[in-house]
KOLNU-812869 format. One record per residue (C-alpha): residue number from 1; residue in three letters; x, y, z. Coordinates in nm, 2 decimals, padded with zeros to 4 digits. Example, Ala and Ser with C-alpha at 12.3 -4.5 7.8 and 13.67 -1.06 7.14 Angstrom:
! residues 2
(node 1,'ALA',(01.23,-00.45,00.78))
(node 2,'SER',(01.37,-00.11,00.71))
//
This chain:
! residues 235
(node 1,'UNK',(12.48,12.19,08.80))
(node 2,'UNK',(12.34,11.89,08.85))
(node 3,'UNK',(12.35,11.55,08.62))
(node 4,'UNK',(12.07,11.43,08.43))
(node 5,'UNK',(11.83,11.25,08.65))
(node 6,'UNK',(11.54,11.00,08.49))
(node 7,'UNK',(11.27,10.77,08.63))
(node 8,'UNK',(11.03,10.54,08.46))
(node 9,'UNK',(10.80,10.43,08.64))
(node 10,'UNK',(10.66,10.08,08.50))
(node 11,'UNK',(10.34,09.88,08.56))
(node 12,'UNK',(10.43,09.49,08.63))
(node 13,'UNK',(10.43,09.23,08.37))
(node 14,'UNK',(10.10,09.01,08.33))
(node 15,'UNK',(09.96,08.83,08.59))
(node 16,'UNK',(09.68,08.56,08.55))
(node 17,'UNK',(09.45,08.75,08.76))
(node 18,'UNK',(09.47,09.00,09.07))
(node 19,'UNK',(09.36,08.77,09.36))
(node 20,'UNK',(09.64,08.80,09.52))
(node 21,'UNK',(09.97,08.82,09.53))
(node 22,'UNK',(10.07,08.63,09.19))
(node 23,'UNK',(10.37,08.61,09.02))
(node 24,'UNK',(10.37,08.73,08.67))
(node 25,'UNK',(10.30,08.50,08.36))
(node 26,'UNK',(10.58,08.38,08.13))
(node 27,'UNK',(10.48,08.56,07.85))
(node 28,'UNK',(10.43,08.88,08.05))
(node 29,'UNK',(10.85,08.82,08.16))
(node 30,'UNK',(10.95,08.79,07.82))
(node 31,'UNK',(10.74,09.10,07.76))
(node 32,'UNK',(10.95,09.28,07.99))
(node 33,'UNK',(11.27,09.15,07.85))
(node 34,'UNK',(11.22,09.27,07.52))
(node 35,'UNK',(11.09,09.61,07.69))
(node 36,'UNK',(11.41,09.61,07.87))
(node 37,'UNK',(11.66,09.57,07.58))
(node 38,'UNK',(11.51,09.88,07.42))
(node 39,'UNK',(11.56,10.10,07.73))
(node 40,'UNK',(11.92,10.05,07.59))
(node 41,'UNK',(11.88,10.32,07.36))
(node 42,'UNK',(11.77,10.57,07.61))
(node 43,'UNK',(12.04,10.51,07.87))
(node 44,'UNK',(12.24,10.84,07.87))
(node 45,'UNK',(12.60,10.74,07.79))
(node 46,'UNK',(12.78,10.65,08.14))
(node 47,'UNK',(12.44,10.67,08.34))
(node 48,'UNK',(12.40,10.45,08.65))
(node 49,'UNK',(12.08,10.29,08.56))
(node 50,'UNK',(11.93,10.14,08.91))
(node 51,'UNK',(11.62,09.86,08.92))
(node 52,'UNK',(11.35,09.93,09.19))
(node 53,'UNK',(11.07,09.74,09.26))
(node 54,'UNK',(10.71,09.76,09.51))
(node 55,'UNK',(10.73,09.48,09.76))
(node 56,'UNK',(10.53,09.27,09.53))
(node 57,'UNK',(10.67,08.93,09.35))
(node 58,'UNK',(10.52,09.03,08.99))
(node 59,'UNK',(10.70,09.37,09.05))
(node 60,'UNK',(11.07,09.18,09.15))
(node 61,'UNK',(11.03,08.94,08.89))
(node 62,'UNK',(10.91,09.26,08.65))
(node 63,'UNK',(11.24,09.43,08.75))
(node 64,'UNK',(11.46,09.11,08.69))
(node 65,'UNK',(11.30,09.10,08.36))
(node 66,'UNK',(11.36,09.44,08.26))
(node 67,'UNK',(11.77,09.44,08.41))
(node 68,'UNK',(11.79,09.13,08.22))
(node 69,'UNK',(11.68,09.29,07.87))
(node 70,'UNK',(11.89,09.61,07.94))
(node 71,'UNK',(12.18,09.37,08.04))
(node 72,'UNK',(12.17,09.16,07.71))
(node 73,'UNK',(12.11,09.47,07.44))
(node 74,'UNK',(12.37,09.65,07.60))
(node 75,'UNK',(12.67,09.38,07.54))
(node 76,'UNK',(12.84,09.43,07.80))
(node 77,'UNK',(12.92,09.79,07.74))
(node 78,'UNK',(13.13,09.94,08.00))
(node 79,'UNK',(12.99,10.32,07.95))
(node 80,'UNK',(12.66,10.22,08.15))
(node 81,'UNK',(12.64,10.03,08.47))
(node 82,'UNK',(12.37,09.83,08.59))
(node 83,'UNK',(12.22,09.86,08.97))
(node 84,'UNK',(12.13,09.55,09.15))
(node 85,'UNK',(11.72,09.51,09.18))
(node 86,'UNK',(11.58,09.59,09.49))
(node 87,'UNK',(11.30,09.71,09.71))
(node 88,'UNK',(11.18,10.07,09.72))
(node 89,'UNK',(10.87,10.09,09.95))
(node 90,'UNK',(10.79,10.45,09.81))
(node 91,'UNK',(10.69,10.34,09.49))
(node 92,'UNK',(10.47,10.07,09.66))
(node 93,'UNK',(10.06,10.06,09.62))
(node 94,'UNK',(09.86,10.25,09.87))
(node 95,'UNK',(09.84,10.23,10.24))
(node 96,'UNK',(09.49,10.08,10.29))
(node 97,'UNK',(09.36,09.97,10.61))
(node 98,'UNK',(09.10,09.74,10.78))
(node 99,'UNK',(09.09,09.68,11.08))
(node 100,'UNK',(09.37,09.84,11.19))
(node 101,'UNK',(09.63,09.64,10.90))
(node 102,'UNK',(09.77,09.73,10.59))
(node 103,'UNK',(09.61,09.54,10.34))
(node 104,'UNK',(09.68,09.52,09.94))
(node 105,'UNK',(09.49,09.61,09.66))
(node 106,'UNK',(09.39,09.22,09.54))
(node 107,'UNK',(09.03,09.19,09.38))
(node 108,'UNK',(08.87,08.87,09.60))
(node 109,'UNK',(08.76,08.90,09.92))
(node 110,'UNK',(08.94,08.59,10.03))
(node 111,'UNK',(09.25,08.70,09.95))
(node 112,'UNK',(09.16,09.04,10.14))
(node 113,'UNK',(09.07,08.84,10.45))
(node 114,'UNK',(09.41,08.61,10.35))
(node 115,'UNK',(09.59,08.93,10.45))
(node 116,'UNK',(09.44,08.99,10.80))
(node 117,'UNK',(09.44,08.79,11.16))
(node 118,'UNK',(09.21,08.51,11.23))
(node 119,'UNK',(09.05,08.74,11.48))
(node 120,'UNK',(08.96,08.99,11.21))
(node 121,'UNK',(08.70,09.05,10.97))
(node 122,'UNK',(08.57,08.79,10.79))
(node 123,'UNK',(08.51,08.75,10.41))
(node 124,'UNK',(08.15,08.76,10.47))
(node 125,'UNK',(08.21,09.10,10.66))
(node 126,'UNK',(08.45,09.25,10.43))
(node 127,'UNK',(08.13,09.22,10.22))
(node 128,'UNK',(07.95,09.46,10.39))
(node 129,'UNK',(08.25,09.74,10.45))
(node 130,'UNK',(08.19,10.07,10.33))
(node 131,'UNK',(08.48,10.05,10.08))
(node 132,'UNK',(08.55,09.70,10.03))
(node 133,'UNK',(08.21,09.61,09.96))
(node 134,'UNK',(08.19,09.87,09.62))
(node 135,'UNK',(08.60,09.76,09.60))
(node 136,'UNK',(08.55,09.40,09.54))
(node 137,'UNK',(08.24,09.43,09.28))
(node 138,'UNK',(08.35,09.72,09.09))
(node 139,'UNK',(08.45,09.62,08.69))
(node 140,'UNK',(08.73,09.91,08.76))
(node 141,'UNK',(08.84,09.85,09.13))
(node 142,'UNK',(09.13,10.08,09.09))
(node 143,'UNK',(08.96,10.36,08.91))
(node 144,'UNK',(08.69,10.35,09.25))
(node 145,'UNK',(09.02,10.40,09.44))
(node 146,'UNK',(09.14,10.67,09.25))
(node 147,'UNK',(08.77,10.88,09.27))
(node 148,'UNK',(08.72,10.80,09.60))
(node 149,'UNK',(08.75,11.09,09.84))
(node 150,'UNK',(08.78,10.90,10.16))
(node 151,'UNK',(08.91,10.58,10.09))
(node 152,'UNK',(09.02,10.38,10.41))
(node 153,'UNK',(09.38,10.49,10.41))
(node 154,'UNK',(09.58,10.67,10.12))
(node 155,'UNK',(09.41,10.89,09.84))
(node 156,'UNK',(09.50,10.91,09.47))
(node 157,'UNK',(09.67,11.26,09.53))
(node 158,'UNK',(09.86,11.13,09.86))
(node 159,'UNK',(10.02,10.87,09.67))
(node 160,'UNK',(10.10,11.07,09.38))
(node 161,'UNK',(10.27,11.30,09.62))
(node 162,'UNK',(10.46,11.05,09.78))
(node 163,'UNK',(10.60,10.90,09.45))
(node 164,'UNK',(10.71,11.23,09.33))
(node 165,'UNK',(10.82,11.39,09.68))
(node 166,'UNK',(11.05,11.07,09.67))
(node 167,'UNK',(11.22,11.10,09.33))
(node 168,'UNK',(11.25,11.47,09.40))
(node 169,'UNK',(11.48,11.38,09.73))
(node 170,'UNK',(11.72,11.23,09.48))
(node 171,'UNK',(11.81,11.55,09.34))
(node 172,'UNK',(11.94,11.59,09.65))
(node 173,'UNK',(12.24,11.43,09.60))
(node 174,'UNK',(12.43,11.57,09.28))
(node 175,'UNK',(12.71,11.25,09.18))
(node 176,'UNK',(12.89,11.37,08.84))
(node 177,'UNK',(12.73,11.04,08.62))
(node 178,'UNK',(12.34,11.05,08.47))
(node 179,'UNK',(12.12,10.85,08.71))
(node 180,'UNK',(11.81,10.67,08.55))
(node 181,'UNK',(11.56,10.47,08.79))
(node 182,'UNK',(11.37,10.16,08.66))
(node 183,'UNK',(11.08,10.15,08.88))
(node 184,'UNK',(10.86,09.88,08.89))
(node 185,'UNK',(10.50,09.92,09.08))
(node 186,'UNK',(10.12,09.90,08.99))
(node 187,'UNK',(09.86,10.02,08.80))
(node 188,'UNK',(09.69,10.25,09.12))
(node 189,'UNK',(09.98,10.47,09.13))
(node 190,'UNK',(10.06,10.52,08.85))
(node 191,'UNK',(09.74,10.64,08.74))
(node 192,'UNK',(09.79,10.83,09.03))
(node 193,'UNK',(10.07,11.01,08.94))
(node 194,'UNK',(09.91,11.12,08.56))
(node 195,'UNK',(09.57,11.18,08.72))
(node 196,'UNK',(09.79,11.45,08.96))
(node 197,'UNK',(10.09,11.57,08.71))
(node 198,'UNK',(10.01,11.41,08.36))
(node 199,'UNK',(09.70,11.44,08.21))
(node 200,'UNK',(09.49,11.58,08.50))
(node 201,'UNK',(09.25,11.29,08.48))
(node 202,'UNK',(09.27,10.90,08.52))
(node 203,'UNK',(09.32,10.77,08.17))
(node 204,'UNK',(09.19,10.40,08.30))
(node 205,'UNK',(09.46,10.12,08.34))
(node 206,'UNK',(09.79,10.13,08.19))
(node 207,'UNK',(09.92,09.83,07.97))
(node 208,'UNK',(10.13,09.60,08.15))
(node 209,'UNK',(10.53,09.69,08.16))
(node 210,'UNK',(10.40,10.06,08.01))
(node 211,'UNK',(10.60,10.34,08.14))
(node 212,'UNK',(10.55,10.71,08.31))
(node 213,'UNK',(10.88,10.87,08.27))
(node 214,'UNK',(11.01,11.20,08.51))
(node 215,'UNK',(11.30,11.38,08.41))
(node 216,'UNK',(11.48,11.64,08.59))
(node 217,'UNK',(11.76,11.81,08.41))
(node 218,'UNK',(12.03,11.99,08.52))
(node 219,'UNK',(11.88,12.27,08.67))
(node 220,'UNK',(11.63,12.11,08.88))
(node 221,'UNK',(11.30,12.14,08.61))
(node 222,'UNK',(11.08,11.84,08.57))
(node 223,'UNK',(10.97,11.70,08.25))
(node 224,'UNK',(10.66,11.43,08.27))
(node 225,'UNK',(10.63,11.24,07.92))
(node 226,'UNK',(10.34,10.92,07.89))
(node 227,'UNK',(10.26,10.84,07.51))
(node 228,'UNK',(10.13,11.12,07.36))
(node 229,'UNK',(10.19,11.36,07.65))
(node 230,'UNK',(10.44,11.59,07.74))
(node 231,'UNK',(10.43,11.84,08.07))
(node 232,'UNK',(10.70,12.04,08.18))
(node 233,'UNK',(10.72,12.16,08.48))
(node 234,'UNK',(10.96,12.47,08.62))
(node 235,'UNK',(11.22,12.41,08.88))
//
């Protein structure tokens, strides 16, 4: 039988505002400090614990932030070791496209167009494509994303299958220690994932450095847990 094998996935610290990529405020890091020194008390005793973060800079510095709480309110204690932080483009936001490049959920059309050639669309374009245009005015951008059937690249349920097909994977490898993942990406998918596994609808925006956890215990069954909710689900 395998060892005990955790993931939470958390939503990045506080950012001043989502028009572009920004890096997180100060009080959102020491928010994730603190949040990080009481993950101390559910680190399994000689668990690896590794620190995973969405190619983002609020998610790296997120990440840093939680290693460095978990670090501190551990002391130094031998029976749990501590994973470098690094990237994990699985747990990243969706794969959205225009005009034929990967763009990221930001909420201005400048910084949309930022992310695209000179020889692309415009920001006087973007505000006439069929997604970006209800994208960029909507007072719940991500929650558009997440209803939207046909959005211009990944769907809700695509990236809630990717997140979990990936943690699943690491069951494939059975080491003899307890493994816990602190994963650091956005709000989209993880309301993704409890739209698809959770609570079977979007509950709206997480708060910032709030957690989805995903157990798997030793015989392979899952167990999803976010505030209030608990589902289990079989091997």
């Amino acid at each position: 039988m395998r060892a005990p094998l955790v993931f939470w996935f958390y939503r990045h610290a506080e950012i001043p505002s989502h028009r572009g990529d920004l890096p997180a405020t100060s009080d959102g890091l020491e928010h994730a400090v603190a949040v990080g020194a009481g993950l101390a008390a559910s680190c399994p005793p000689g668990a690896r614990v590794e620190f995973l973060h969405a190619p983002t800079i609020r998610t790296v510095q997120t990440a840093e932030a939680l290693r460095a709480g978990l670090h501190s309110a551990l002391g130094g204690d031998a029976g749990v070791r501590l994973g470098t932080v690094r990237v994990e483009p699985a747990i990243r936001n969706p794969d959205l496209y225009v005009a034929g490049h990967r763009v990221e959920m930001v909420s201005a059309r400048e910084a949309v167009a930022a992310q695209l050639p000179p020889d692309a669309l415009t920001p006087a374009e973007l505000e006439r494509h069929h997604f970006f245009a209800r994208f960029l005015t909507s007072p719940d951008r991500v929650g558009l994303w997440v209803a939207d059937d046909d959005p211009p690249g990944e769907r809700a349920e695509d990236v809630a299958r990717r997140l979990f097909a990936w943690a699943r994977s690491l069951c494939d490898t059975t080491p003899p220690y307890p493994r816990a993942f602190v994963c650091v990406t956005h709000s989209g998918p993880m309301r993704a994932l409890l739209r698809a596994f959770v609570l079977g609808h979007d509950p709206g925006e997480p708060e910032y450095v709030e957690a989805v956890e995903l157990a798997f215990d030793r015989d392979g069954a899952a167990t999803w847990r976010f505030r209030d909710a608990v589902v289990a689900l079989p091997a």
